[in-house]
Residue frames as a rotation matrix with the C-alpha (Angstrom) as fourth column:
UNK 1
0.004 0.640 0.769 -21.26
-0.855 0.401 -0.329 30.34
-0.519 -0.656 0.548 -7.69
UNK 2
0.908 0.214 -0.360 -21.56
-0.388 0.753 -0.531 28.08
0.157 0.622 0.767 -10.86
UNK 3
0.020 -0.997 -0.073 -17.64
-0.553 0.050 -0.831 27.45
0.833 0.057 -0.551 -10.33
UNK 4
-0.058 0.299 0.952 -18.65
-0.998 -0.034 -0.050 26.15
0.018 -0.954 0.301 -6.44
UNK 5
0.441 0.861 0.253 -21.26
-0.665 0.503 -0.552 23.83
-0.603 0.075 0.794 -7.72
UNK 6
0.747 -0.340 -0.571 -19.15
-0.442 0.388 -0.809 22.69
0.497 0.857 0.139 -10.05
UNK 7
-0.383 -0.817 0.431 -15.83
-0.801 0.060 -0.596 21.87
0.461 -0.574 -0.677 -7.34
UNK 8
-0.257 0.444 0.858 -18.53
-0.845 0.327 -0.423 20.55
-0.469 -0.834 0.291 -4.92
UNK 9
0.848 0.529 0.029 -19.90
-0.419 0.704 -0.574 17.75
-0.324 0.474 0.819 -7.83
UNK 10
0.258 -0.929 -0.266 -16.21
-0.609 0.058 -0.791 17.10
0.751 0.366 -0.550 -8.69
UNK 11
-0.754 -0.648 0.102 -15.06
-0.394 0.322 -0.861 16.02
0.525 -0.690 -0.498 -5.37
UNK 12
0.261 0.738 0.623 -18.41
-0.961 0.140 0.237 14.24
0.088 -0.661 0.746 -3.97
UNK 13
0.757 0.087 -0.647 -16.99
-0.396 0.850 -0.348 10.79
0.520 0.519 0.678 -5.76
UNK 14
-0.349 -0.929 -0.120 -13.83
-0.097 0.163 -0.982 11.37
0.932 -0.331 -0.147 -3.26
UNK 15
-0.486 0.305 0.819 -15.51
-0.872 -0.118 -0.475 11.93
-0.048 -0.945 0.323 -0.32
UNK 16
0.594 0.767 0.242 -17.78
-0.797 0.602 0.046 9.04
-0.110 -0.220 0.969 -0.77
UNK 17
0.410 -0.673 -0.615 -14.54
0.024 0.682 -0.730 6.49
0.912 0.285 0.296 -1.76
UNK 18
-0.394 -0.504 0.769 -13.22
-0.575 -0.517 -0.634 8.15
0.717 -0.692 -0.086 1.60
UNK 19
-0.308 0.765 0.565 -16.20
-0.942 -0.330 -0.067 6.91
0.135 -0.553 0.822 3.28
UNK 20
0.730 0.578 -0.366 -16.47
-0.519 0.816 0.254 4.02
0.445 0.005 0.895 1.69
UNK 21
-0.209 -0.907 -0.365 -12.76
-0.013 0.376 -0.926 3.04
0.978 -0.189 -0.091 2.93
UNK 22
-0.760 -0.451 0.467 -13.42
-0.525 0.004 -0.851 4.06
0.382 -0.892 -0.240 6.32
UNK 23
0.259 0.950 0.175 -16.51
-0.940 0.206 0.273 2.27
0.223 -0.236 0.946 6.59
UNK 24
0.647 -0.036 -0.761 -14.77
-0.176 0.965 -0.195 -0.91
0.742 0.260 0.618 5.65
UNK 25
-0.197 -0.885 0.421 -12.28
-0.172 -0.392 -0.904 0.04
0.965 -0.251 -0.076 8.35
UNK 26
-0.318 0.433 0.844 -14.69
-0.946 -0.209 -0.249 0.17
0.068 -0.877 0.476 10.90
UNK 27
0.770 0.635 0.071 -15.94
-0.619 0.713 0.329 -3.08
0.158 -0.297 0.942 10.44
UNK 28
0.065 -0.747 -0.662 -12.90
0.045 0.665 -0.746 -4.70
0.997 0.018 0.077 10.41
UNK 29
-0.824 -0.554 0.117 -11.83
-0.186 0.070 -0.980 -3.36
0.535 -0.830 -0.160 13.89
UNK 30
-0.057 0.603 0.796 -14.96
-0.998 -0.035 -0.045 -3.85
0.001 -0.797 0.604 15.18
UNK 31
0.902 0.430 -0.032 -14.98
-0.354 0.781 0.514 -7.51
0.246 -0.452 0.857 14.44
UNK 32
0.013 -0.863 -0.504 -11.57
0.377 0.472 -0.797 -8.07
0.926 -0.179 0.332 15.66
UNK 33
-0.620 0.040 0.784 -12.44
-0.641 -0.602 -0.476 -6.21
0.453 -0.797 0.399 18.79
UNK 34
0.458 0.799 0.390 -15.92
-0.888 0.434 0.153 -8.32
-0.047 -0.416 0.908 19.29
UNK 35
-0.155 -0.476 -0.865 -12.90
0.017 0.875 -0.485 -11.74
0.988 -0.090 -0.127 19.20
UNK 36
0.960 -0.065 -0.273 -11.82
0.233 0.725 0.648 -11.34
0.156 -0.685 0.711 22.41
UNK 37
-0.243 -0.960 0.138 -8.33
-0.552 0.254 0.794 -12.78
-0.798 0.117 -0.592 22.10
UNK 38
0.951 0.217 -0.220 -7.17
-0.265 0.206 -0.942 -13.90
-0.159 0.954 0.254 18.53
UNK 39
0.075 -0.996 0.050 -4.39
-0.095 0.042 0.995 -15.22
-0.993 -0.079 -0.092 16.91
UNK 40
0.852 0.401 0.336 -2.80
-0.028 0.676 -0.736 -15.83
-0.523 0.618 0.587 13.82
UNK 41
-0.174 -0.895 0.411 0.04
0.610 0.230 0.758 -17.15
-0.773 0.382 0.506 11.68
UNK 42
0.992 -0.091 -0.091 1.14
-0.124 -0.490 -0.863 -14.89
0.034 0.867 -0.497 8.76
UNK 43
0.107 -0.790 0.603 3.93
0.992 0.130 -0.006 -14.89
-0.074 0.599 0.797 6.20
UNK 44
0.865 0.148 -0.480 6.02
0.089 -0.986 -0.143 -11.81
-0.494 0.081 -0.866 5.85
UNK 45
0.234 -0.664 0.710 8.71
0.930 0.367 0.036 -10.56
-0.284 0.651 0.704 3.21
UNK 46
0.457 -0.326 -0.828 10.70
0.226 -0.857 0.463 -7.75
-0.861 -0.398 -0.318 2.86
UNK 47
0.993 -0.095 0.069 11.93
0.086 0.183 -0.979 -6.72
0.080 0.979 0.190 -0.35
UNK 48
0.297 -0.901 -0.316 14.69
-0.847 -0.095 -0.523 -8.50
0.441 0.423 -0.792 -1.80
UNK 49
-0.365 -0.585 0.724 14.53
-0.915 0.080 -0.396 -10.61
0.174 -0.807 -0.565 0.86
UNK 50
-0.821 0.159 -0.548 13.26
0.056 0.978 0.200 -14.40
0.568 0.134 -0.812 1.73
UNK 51
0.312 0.942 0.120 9.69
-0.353 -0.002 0.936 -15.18
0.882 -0.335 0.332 3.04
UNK 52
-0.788 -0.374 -0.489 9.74
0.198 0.597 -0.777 -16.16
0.583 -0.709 -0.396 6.32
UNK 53
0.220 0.957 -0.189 6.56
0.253 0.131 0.959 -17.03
0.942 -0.259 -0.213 8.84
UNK 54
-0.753 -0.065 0.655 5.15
-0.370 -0.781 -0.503 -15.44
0.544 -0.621 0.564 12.11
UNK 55
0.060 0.839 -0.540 2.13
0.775 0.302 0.556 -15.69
0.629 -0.452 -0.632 14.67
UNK 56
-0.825 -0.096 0.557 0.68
-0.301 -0.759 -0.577 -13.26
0.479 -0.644 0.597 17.09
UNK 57
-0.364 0.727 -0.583 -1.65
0.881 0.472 0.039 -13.84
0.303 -0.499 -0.811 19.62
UNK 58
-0.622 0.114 0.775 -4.15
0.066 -0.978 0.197 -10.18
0.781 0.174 0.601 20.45
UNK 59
0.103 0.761 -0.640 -6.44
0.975 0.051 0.217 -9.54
0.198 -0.646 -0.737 23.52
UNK 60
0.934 0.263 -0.240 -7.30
0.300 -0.944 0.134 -5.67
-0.192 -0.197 -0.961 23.67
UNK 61
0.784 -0.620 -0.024 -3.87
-0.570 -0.704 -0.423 -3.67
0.246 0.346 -0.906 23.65
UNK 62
0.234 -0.415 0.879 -1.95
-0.492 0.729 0.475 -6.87
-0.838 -0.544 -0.034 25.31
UNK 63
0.696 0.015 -0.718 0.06
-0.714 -0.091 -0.694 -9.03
-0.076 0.996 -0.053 22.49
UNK 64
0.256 -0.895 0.364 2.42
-0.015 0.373 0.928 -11.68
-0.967 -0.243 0.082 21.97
UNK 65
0.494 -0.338 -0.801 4.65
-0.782 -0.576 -0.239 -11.26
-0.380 0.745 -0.548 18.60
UNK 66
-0.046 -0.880 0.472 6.83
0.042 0.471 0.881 -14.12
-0.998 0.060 0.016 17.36
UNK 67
0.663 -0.245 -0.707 9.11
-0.744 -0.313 -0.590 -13.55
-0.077 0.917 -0.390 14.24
UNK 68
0.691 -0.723 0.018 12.32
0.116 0.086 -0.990 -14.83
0.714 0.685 0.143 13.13
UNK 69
-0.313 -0.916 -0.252 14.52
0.693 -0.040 -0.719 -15.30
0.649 -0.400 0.647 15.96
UNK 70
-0.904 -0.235 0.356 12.70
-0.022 -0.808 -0.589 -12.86
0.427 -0.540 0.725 17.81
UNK 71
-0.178 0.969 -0.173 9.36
0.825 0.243 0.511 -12.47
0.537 -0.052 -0.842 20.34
UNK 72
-0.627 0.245 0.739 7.44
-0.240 -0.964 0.116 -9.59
0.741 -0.105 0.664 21.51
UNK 73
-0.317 0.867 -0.386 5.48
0.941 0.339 -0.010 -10.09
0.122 -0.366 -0.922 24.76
UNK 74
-0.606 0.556 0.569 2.69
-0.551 -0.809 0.204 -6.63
0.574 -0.190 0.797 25.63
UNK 75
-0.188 0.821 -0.539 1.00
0.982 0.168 -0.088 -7.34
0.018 -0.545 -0.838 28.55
UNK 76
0.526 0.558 0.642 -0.45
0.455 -0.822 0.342 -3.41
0.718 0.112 -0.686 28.04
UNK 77
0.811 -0.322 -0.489 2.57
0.132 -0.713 0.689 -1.78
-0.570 -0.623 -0.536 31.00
UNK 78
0.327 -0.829 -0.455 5.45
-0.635 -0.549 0.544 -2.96
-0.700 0.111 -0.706 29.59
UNK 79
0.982 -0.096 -0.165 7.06
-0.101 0.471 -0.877 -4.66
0.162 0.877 0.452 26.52
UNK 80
-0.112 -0.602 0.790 9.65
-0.395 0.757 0.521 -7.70
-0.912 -0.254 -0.322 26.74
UNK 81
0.421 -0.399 -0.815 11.49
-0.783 0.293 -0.548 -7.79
0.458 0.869 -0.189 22.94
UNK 82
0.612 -0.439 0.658 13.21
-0.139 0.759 0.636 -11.53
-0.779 -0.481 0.403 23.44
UNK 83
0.093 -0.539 -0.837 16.48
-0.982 0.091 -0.168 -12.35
0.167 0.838 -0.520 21.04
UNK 84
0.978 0.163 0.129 16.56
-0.173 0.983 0.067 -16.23
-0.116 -0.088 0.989 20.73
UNK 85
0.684 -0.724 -0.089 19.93
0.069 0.186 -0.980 -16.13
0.726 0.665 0.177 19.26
UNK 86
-0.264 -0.901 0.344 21.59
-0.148 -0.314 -0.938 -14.36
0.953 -0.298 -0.050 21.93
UNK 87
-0.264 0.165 -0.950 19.35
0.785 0.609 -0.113 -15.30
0.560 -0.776 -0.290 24.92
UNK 88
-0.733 -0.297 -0.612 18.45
0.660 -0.526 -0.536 -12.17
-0.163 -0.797 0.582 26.00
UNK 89
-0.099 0.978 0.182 15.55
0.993 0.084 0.087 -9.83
0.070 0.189 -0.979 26.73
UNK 90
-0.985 -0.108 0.136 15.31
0.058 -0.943 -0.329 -5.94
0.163 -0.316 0.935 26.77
UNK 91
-0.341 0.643 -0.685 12.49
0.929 0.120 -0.350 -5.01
-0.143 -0.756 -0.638 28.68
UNK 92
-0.952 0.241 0.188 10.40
-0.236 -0.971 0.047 -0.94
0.194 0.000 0.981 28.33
UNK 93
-0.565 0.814 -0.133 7.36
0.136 -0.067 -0.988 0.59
-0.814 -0.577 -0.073 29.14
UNK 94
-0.345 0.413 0.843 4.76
0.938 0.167 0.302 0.16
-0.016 0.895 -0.445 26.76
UNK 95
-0.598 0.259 -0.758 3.76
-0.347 -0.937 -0.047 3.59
-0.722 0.235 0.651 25.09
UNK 96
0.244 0.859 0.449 0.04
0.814 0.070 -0.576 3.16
-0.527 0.507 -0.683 23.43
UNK 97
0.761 0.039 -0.647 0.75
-0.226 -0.919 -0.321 6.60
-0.608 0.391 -0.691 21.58
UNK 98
-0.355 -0.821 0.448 3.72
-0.143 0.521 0.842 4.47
-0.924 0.235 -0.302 19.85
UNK 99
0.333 0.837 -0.434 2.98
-0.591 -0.174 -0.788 4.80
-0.735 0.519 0.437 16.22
UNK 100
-0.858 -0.444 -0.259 5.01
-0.508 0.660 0.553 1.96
-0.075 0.607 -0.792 14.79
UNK 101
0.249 0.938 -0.243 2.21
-0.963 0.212 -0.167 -0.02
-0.105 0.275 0.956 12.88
UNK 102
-0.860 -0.480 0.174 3.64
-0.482 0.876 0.031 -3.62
-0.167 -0.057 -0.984 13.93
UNK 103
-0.415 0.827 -0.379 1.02
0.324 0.524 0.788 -6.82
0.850 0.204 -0.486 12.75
UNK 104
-0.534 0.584 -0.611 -0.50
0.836 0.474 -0.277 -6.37
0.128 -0.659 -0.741 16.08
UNK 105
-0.364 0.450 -0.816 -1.91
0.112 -0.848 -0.518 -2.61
-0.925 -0.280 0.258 15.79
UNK 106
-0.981 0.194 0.013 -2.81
-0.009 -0.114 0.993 -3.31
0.194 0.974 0.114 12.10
UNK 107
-0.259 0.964 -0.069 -6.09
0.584 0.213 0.783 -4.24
0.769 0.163 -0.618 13.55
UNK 108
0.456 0.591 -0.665 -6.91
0.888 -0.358 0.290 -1.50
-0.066 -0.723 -0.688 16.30
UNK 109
-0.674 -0.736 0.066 -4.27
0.734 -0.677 -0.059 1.32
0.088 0.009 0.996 14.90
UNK 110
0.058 0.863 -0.501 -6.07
0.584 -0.437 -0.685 4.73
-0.810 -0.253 -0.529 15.49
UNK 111
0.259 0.394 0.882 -8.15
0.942 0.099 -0.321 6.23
-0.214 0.914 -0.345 12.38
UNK 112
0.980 0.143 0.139 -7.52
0.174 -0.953 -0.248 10.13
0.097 0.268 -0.959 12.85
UNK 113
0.151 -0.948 -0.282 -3.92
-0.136 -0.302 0.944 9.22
-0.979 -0.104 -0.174 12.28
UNK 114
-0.838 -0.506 0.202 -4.29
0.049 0.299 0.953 8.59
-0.543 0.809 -0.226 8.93
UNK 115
-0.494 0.489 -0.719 -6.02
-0.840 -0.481 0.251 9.61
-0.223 0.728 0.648 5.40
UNK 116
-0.259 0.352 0.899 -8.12
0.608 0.783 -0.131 6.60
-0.751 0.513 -0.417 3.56
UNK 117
-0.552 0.030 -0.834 -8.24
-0.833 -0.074 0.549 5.88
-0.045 0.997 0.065 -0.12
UNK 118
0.583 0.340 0.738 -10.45
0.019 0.902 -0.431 3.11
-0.812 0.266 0.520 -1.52
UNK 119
-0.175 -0.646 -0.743 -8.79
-0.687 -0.461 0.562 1.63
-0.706 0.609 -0.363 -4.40
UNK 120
-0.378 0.214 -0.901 -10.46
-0.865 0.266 0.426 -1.04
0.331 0.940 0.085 -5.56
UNK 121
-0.073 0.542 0.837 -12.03
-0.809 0.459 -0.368 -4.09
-0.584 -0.704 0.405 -5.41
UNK 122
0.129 0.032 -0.991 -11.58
-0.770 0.633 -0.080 -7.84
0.625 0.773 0.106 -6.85
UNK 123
-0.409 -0.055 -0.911 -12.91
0.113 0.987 -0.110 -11.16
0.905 -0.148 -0.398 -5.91
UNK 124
0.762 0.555 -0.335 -14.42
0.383 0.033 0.923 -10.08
0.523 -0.832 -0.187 -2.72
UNK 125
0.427 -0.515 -0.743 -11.49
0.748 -0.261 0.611 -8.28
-0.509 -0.816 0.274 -1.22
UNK 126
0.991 -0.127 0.049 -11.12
-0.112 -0.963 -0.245 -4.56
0.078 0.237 -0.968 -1.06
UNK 127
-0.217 -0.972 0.090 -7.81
0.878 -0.234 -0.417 -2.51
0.426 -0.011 0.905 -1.14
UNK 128
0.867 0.324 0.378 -7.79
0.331 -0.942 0.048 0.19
0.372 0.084 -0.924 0.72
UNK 129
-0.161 -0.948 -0.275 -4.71
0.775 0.051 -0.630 2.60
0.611 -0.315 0.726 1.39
UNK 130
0.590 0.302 -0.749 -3.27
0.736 0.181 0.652 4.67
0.332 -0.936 -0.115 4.16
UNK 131
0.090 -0.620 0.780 -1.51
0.170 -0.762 -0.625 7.88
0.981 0.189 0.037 4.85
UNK 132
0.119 0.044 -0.992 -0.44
0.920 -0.380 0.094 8.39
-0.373 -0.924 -0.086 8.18
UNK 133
0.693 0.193 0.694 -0.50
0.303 -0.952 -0.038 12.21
0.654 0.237 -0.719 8.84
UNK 134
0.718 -0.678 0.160 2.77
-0.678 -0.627 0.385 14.46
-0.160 -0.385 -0.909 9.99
UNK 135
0.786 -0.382 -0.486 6.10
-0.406 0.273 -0.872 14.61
0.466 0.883 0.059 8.78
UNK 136
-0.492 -0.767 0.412 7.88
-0.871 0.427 -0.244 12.45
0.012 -0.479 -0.878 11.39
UNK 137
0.466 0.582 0.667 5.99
-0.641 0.741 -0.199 9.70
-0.610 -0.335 0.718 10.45
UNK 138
-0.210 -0.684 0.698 8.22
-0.235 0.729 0.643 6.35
-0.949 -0.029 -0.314 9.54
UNK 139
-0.489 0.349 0.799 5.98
0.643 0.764 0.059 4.96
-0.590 0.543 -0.598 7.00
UNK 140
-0.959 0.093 0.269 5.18
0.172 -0.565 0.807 6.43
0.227 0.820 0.526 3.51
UNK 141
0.370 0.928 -0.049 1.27
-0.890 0.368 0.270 4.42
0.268 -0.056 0.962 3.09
UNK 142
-0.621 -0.116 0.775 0.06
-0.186 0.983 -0.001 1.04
-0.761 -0.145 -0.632 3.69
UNK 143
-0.489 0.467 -0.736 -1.75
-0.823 0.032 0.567 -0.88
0.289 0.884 0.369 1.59
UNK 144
-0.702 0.416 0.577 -4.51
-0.404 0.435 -0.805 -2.80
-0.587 -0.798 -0.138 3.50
UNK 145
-0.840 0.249 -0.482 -6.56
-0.265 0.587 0.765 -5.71
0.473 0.770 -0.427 2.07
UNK 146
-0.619 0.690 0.375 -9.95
-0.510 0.009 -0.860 -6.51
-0.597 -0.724 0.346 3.62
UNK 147
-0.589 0.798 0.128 -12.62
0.801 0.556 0.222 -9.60
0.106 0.233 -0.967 2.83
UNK 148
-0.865 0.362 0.348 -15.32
-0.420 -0.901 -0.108 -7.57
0.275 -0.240 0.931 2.40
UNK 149
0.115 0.780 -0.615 -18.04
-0.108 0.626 0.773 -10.40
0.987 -0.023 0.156 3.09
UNK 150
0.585 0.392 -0.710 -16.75
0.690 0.220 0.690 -11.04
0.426 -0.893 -0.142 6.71
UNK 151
0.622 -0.604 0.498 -13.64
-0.588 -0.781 -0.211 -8.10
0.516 -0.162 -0.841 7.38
UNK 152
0.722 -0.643 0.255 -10.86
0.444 0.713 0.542 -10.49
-0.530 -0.278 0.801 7.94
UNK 153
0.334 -0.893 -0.301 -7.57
-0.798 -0.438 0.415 -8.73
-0.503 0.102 -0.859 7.18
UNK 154
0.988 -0.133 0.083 -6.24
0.156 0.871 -0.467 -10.99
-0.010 0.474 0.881 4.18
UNK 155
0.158 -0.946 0.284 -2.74
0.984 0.126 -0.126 -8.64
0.084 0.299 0.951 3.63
UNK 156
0.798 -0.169 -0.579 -1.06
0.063 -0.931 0.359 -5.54
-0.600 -0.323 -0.732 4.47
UNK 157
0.389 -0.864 0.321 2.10
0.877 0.240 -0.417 -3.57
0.284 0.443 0.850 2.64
UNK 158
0.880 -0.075 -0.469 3.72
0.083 -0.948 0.306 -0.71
-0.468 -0.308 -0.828 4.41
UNK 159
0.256 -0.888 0.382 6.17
0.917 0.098 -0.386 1.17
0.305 0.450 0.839 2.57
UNK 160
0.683 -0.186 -0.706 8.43
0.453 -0.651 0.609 3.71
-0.573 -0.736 -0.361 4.23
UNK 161
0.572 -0.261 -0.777 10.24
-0.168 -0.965 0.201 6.73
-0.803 0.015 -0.596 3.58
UNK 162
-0.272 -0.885 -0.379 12.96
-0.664 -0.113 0.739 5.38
-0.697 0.453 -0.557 1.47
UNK 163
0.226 0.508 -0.831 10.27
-0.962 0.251 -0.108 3.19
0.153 0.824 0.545 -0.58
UNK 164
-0.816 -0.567 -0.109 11.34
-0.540 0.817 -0.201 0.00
0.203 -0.105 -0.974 1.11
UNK 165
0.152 0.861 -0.485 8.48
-0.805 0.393 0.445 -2.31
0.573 0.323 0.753 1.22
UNK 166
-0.873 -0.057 0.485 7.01
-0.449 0.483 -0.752 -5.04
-0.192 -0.874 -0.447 3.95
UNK 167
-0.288 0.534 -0.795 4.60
-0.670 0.481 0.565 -7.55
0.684 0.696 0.219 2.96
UNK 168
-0.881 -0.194 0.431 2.42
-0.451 0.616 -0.646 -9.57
-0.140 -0.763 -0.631 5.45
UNK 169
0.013 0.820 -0.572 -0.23
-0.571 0.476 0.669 -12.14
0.821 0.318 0.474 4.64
UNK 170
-0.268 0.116 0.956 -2.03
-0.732 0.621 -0.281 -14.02
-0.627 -0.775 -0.081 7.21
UNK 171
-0.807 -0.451 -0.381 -2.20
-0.515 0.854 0.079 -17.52
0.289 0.260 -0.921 6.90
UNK 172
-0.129 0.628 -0.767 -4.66
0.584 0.673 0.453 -18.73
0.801 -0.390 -0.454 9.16
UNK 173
-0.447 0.174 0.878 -6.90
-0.304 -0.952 0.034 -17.52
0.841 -0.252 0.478 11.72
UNK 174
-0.212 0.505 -0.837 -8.32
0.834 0.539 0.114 -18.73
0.509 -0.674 -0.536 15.26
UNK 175
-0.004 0.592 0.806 -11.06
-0.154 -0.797 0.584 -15.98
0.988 -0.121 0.094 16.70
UNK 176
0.798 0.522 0.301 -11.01
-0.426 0.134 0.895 -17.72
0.427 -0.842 0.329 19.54
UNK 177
-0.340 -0.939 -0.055 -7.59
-0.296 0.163 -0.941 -17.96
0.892 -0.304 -0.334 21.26
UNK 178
0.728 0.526 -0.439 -8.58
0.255 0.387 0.886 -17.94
0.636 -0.757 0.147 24.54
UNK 179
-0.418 -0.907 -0.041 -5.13
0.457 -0.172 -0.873 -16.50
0.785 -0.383 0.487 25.96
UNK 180
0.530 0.079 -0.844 -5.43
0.809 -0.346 0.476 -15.60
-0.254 -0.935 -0.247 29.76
UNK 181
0.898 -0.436 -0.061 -3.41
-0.437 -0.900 -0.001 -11.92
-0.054 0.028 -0.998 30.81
UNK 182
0.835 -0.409 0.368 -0.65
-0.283 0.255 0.925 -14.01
-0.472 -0.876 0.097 31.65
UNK 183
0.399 -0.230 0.887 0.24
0.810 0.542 -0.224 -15.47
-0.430 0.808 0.403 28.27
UNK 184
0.556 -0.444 0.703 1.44
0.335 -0.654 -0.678 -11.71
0.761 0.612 -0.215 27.24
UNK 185
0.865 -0.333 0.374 3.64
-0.485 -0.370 0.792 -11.54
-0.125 -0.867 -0.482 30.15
UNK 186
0.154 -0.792 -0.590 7.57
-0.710 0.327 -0.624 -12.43
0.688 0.515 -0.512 30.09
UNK 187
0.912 0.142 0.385 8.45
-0.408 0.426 0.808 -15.16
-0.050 -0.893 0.447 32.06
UNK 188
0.088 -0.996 -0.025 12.03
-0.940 -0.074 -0.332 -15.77
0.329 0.053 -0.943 32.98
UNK 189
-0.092 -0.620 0.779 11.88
-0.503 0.704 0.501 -19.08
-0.859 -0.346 -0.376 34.17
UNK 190
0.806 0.463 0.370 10.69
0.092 0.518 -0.850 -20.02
-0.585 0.719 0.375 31.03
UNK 191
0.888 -0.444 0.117 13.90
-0.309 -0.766 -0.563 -18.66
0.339 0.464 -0.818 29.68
UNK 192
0.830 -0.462 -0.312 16.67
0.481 0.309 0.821 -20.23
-0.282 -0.832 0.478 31.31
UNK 193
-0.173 -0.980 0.102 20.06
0.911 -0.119 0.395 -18.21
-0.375 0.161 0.913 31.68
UNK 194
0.366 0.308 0.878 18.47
0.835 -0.525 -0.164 -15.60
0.410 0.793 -0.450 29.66
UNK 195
-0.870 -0.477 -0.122 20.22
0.491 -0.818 -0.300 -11.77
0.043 -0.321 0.946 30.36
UNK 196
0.463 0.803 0.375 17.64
0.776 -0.572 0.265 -8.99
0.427 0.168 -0.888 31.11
UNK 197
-0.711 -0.582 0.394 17.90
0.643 -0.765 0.030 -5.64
0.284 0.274 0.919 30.38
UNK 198
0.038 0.863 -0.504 15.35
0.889 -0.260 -0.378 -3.50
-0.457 -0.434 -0.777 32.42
UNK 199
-0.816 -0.571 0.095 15.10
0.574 -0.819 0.008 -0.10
0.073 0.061 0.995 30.40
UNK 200
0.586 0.747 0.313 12.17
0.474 -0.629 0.616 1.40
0.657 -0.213 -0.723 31.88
């Protein structure tokens, strides 16, 4: 019994770090949830590799990605990947059960896919990290920064299986995008010439 009591007082300090991570979790997605539609510009860097800048625009599961040569529209059926380089668009149905953790699901990813760690705190912004759970999952942990004064997502690192590292800092925020449905929809005339690839 004394051996119990003793386990149980051991491991209360985890559970409550646990707690305190997912608390901080929750607020985040809840105030990125009470936006609306959001955007924002972030810097991202792969290792080894040059920085190089982004922007997404969010409104519930709807998105619009833009990278490097490349844009993501999600209007929440299907998802239209655009290659600037080559002009051309491949086209699929969007799967919500998709468990790539891309900037836009950093802020609404679901919670009972993954462990929380608290790790620390400095200057007003937590660390907390991330285990996804099962072993067909891409991505080792993340490593997930968080204002704790207003839950604004300052930085993320996901490193994956082979220990390769991904770095994204946001730049700048605007809570208030205002983006209609339409704005996460491809449009081809916007596109002249462009090829499309339907693979739904």
């Amino acid at each position: 019994m004394k051996k119990l009591v003793v386990l149980l007082l051991l491991s209360m300090p985890v559970w409550g770090q646990a707690n305190k991570a997912i608390r901080l979790i929750d607020g985040m997605q809840k105030k990125y949830k009470s936006m609306g539609s959001f955007s924002a510009n972030f810097s991202y860097q792969t290792d080894g590799g040059n920085p190089m800048n982004g922007s997404i625009t969010v409104k519930g599961t709807k998105f619009r990605l833009k990278t490097a040569g490349q844009e993501i529209f999600n209007n929440g059926k299907e998802v239209a990947t655009y290659i600037k380089e080559i002009n051309e668009v491949n086209i699929s149905a969007f799967d919500p059960a998709d468990g790539d953790l891309n900037p836009a699901k950093i802020y609404t990813f679901d919670k009972k896919g993954y462990k929380f760690t608290w790790v620390g705190e400095s200057g007003g912004i937590a660390t907390v990290e991330m285990v996804p759970g099962g072993k067909a999952a891409q991505v080792k942990h993340i490593s997930l920064k968080i204002n704790t004064a207003d839950f604004t997502v300052k930085s993320w690192t996901i490193v994956n299986k082979s220990g390769k590292k991904q770095l994204f800092s946001v730049t700048k925020l605007n809570p208030k995008a205002g983006a209609d449905d339409a704005f996460f929809t491809f449009n081809k005339k916007a596109f002249p010439g462009v090829e499309v690839n339907d693979l739904r």
